[in-house]
C-alpha positions in Angstrom: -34.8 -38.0 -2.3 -36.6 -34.4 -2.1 -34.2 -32.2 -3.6 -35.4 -28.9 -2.3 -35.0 -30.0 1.5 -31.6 -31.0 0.6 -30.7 -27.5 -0.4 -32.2 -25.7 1.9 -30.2 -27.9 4.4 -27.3 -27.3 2.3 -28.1 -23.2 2.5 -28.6 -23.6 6.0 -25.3 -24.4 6.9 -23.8 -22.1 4.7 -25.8 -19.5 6.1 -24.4 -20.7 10.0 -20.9 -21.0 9.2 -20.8 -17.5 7.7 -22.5 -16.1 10.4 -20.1 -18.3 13.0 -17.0 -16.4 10.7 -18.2 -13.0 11.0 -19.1 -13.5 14.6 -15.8 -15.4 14.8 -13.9 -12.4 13.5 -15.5 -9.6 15.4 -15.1 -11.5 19.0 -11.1 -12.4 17.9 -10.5 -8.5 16.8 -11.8 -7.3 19.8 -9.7 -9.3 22.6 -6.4 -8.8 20.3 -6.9 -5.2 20.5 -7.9 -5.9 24.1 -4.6 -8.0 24.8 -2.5 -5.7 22.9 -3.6 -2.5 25.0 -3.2 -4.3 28.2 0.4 -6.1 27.1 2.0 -3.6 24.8 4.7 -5.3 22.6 7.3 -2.7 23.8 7.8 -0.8 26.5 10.4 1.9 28.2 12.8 -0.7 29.0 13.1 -3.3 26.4 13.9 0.3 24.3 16.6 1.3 27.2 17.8 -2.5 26.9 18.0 -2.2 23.2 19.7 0.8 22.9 22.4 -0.2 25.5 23.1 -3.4 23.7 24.0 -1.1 20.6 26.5 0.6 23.1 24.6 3.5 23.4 23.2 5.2 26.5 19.8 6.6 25.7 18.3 9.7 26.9 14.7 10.0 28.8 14.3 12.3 25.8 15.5 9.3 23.3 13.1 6.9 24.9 9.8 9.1 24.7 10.7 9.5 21.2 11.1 6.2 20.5 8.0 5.3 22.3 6.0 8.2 20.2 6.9 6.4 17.0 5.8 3.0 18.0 2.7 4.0 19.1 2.1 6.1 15.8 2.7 3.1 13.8 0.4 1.0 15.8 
């Protein structure tokens, strides 16, 4: 058994799947960011829904505000 082909195979595929994660990583970060800009997790009415299930009548005013801190925290 040669012992130096075996580790350069062995480095090989080492090398490919940390390559295939960084890749991996990059592709999945950009269609989440992708999917979160076209599908926002909240929007204006889930926040007017919310608010009247706590017996409260929001505001327009309310709701932009409310919408203003989600997005700053995203």
């Amino acid at each position: 058994m040669n012992w130096g082909a075996f580790l350069i195979d062995v480095l090989q595929v080492g090398i490919g799947l940390v390559i295939g994660l960084v890749i991996g990583f990059f592709v999945a970060r950009r269609l989440m960011k992708k999917q979160m800009k076209e599908n926002p997790p909240i929007n204006e009415q889930m926040i007017k829904a919310m608010m009247s299930g706590m017996g409260r009548t929001p505001s327009q005013k309310q709701v932009n505000q409310m919408m203003k801190q989600m997005q700053r925290y995203m």
